[in-house]
Structure formats: C-alpha cells, structure tokens
N, C-alpha and C positions, 0 to 999 in steps of 0.2 A: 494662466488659469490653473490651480491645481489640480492634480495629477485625479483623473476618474469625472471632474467636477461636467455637469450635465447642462448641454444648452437643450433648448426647446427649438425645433426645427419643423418644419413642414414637408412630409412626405412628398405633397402633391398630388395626393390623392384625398383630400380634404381629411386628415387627420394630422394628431401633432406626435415625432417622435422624440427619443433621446438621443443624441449625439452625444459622445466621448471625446475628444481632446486629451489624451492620456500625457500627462508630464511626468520625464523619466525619474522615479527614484533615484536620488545622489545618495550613495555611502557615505553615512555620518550624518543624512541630513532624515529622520522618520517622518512620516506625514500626519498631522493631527488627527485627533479623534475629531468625527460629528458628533452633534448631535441624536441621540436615540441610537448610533450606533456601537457594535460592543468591540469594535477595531477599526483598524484607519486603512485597513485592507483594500483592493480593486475590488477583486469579487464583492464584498459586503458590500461598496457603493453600488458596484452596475447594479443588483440585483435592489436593493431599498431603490433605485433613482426607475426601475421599471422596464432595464431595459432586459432582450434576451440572451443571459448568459452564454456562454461555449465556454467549458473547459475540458482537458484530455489528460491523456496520462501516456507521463515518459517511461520508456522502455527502462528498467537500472541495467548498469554494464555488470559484468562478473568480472568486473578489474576495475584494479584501486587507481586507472587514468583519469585524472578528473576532464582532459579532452573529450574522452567517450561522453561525460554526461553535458558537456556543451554543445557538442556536435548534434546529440540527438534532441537537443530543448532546442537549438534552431531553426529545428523543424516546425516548430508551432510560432515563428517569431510574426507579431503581424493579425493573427488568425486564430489567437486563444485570450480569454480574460483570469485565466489561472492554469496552471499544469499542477497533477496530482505526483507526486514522488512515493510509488508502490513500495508496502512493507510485507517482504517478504511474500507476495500473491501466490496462492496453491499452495504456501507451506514451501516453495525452492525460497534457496540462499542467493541472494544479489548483494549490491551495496545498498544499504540501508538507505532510508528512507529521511531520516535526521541528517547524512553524509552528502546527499545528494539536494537536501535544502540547502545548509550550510554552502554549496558552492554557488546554487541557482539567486538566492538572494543576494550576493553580493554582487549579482550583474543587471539587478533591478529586477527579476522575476516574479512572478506575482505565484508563490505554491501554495499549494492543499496537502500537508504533512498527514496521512496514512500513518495510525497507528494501531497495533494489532495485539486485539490482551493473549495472543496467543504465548506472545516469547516475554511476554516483562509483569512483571508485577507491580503494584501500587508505586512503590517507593521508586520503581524505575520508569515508570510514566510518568511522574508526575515532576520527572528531574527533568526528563524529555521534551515537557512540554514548557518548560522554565527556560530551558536552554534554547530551540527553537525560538520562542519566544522574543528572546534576546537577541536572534539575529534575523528578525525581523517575517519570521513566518506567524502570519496571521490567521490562516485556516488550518486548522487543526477535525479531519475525520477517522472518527474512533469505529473504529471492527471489532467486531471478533477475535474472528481468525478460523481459517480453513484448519482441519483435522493437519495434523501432521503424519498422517498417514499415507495421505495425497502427494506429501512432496517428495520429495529429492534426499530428504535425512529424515526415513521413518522411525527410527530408533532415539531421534530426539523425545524429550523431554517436556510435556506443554506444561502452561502455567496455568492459564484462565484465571489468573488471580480473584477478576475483575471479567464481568462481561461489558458490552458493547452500553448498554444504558446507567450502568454502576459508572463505565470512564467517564461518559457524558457528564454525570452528576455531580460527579470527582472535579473532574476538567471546570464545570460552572461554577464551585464553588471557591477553585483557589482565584476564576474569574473577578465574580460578584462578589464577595464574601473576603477576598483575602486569606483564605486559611486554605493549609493541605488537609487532604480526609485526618487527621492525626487531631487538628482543629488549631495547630502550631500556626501562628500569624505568617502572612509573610510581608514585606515590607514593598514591595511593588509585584503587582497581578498581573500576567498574561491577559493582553487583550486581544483576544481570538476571539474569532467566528467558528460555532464549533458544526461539525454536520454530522452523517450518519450515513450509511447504506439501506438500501430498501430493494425485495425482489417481491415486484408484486406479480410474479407467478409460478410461486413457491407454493406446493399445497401444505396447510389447505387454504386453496385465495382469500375466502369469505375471512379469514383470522386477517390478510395482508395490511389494511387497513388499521385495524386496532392495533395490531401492532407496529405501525407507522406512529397514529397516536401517543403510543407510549413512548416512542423513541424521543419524541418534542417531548413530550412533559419532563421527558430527561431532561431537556437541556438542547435538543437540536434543534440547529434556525435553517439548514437545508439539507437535504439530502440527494443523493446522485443515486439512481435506480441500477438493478442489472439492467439487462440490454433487455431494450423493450420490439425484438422483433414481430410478436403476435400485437398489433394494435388494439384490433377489437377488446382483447380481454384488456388490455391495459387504458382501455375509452371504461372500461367498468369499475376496473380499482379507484378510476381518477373520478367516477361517479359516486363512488361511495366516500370516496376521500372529500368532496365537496359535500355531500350529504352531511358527512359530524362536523364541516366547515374545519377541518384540517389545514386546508389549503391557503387557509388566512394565517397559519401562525407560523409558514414554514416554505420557504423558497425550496421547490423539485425541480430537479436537473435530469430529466429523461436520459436512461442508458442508449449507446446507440452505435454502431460503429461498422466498416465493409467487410463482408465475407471476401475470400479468396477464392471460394470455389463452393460447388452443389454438393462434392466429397467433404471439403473441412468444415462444410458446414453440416455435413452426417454427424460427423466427428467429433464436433463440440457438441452436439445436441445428444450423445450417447455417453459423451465421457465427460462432460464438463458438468458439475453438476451445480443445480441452479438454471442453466440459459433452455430454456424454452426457443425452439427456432419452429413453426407451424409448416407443412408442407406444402403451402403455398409459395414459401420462399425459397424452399427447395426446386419448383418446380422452374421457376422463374430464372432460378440460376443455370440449371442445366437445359432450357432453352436457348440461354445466351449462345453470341458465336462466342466472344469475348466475357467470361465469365469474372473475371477478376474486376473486368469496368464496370461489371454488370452491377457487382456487389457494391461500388460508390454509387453508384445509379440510386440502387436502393436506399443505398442511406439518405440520399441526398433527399428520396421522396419522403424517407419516414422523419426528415426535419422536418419539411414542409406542413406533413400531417399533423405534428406533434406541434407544433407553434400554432396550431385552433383550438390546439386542447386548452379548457378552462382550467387553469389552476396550474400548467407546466409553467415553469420558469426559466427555461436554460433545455442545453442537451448538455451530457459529460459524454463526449466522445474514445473510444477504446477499441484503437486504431492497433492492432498486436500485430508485431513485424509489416505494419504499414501503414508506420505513422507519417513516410513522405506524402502522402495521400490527403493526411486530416485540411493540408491548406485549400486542396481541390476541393473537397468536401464543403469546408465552410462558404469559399468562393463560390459553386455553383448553386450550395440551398440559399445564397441571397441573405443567412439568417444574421446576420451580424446589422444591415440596413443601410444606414448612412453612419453608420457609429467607426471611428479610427480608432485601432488600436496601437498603444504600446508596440514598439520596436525597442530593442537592447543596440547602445552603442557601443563597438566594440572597443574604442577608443576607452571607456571607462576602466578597463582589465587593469592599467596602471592604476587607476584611484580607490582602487579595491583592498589593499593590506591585508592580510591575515592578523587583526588587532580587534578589539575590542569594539572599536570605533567603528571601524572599515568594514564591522559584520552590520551593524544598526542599520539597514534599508528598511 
C-alpha cells in the first residue's frame, strides 16, 4: 500500500474512520503526486484523506552535531504526521531550519520547513525553497519573523524583503506557474504544500479572521495556530472563520502544547508575546500536587476539546524542552484513532549518501 494511502475502517461506534498504513520513504525512491494534490507529502494526504493531523516541532541543537537533531526527531517517532524544523524562533540563532531538513529527510521524515522573511530576501528564499525541494521537503510555512530585537543578536540586521503573504505568493507561483517573482522560467517547480501562521488572540481578534482570509488568498492550504490555551475565544475565531467559510479552503492545525508549571506559565504569558494563557489555567496549574503532569493533563484535555471543533483539522503540538512528553500527549488524547504511523528504520542510515540521489525521499 502506498505510503499515507487511506483504508475505510469502522470505528465501532457506528461510524467510518481513516486508517494510515504509512510505507517507509526509500532514498532515491519519491512518492507520486495525487490527484488534486500540490505534493506527494504525508501531511498533504492525512489531511485531504480526512483524517486528524498531529504535527510538533523539533527543538534545533546550537551545534553543527547532526546526532543532536536525530536524537531529538526520535522523539516524535510513531506519534507525529510531520515535524516542523524552527527558523530561527524569537529571533536566537540555532541550526537552521534548511540544515536540519536536509538531515531529517534522508531518514524518511516527513518536515514542515519554517521560513522567515526576517533573515533572507527574495533571491535567497526562493533558492531555499528550490533546494529543500530537492531533497524532498514537501511543506514549506512561510512567517515573518519575530523583531530581532527579541533575540539573542539585537544588533542584527532585518530584511523583511518580503512579508509572510508576498513569500506565499512568491512560493505559489514558482509552484503553479513555473516562474521565480523575476517571471524567469524554471524548468522543474517545487511541489510543496505551502501553510502559514495564525494567532487568533492577537488584538485586535475581530481583524484575526480576515486576516486568516488573506493569508489563503495568498496561497495557503493550512495553517498551524499559536497556542490556543483560552478555548472559549478561539470557539469564536473558529465561528467566524466558518461564518466567511474559510474553513473550507484551508486545513488548521490548532496550537497546543504542556505548561511546566503555574510560574512559566506567568512567564510566557508576560514575556512571550503573542500567547494568551487565561487565568483559569493558571489556577488549575497551581492547584496541582504535580504541576508539570498537570500541564500534559491539560493539553491532553484541550485535544480532546479541539477535535469537536468544526473546522479544526489537526493540533501542531509545541512541546519547548519537553518534547519527551509529545508521545504521552498524543497516546493519552486517543487523537491519532486507529490510524498507524510512520516509524524511521534505523537500518536505512547506510542507504542514505550524501548525493544527490540519496537526498530525493
């Protein structure tokens, strides 16, 4: 059965789900396009075949060990339908996000290549995403990018050549179309699944939606949300987002992921900017005995929640120094069903080369 390909199964509760069968990617060997689809990606199928996504994102190492970025994607082995490879987050310096595909696709991983018009301009995204491409990264999510203010080299230099809807546009067109923005031909097109970022409790909320909108008219087929800790308001973004029927032209991956404690989660809620945390969850954490299980607990409920919402597709889980956790997390919200995923064999590390060949999974 090919790799992603969807049987019809019976819950047992008188409905029918999708089941997965995932067949490993061999280097050398790519997997066809479908029909109607714009890549031959896992994520693209789970999500067109219906069923509900999970994807997370890998810690990058601050060292050029490429063990460190195996060791930490092992974590998700089993338990994820894509890992995100973070460019540059907050504006600190890691290993990039292109360096950490390149290793992840040669062992059959299924990424979500993060890119940020914060550090590159036209001509260097658009090589980025030629070359990913090529070695077999099929999701490509275009950002911004956090101020460089925030990070770790505030004396750097932004670009924003390009915003988050212009890469989209950019990225669709050397797609569909064949040409770079320049309108220069190119003679074989990236075929990506492109997505986008979404905070829908960013004020002001009522804008959150229309500007969802616009990011699809760009060019995105899904997007991964920040971290959707207040449900209530994000039961009303997803209200309105069905209201312009949004929700039909664009697979969402609800943000989600465990707090450490009732303190770090002060702490992101005052310094992180973006996450919304409501002081319910506050309260809930500092009742625990056990405060760090308390925080999978939670997550685990707000999968549960978030899989009745109409129009969710997926959670992107953002598991930050405790990504050993994401397997419990998926394991106890149930949310994966009867669907198998993907494992990486290790035995492949020999059929991997660093060649031309050996990168095409």
């Amino acid at each position: 059965m090919a790799e992603g390909s969807p049987d019809q199964i019976c819950s047992g509760r008188g409905e029918w789900r999708v089941k997965f069968v995932d067949e490993p990617l061999v280097p050398g060997h790519p997997l066809p396009m479908r029909s109607g689809h714009s890549s031959p990606g896992r994520l693209e199928r789970v999500l067109r075949a219906g069923a509900f996504a999970v994807t997370a994102e890998i810690s990058p190492p601050d060292s050029a060990d490429p063990n460190e970025v195996y060791e930490r994607a092992a974590l998700f082995d089993g338990c994820v339908d894509a890992i995100n490879a973070t460019d540059g987050s907050g504006a600190h310096c890691h290993m990039s996000s292109v360096g950490m595909c390149s290793l992840l696709t040669r062992r059959g991983y299924a990424m979500v290549m993060q890119v940020s018009a914060r550090d590159r301009n036209r001509i260097a995204i658009q090589g980025d995403v030629l070359g990913a491409a090529a070695m077999g990264v099929y999701n490509i999510l275009c950002l911004t990018g956090d101020g460089v203010e925030v990070g770790d080299h505030p004396e750097a230099k932004p670009v924003f050549d390009v915003d988050c809807m212009s890469m989209l546009n950019m990225i669709r067109g050397m797609r569909d179309d064949s040409t770079f923005l320049s309108g220069r031909r190119l003679t074989s097109p990236p075929r990506v699944f492109l997505g986008a970022a979404a905070n829908p409790f960013a004020p002001p909320r009522d804008y959150r939606p229309h500007r969802l909108a616009k990011k699809v008219a760009a060019g995105a087929q899904f997007v991964q949300t920040q971290y959707c800790f207040d449900l209530d308001v994000f039961r009303d973004y997803m209200t309105a987002v069905r209201d312009a029927g949004t929700h039909e032209k664009v697979f969402i991956l609800a943000g989600v992921g465990p707090l450490a404690s009732a303190r770090s989660a002060e702490w992101i809620r005052n310094n992180v900017p973006g996450v919304h945390i409501p002081d319910a969850v506050i309260r809930r954490l500092k009742g625990a005995e056990d405060q760090k299980q308390e925080g999978v607990n939670l997550c685990v409920d707000m999968i549960n929640e978030l899989q009745e919402i109409e129009g969710v597709h997926g959670v992107h889980i953002m598991a930050f120094r405790q990504e050993h956790r994401v397997a419990e997390i998926v394991e106890c919200s149930g949310v994966l069903g009867d669907r198998e995923l993907w494992r990486p064999k290790h035995e492949w590390e020999e059929l991997a080369p660093a060649s031309e060949e050996g990168a095409r999974v």
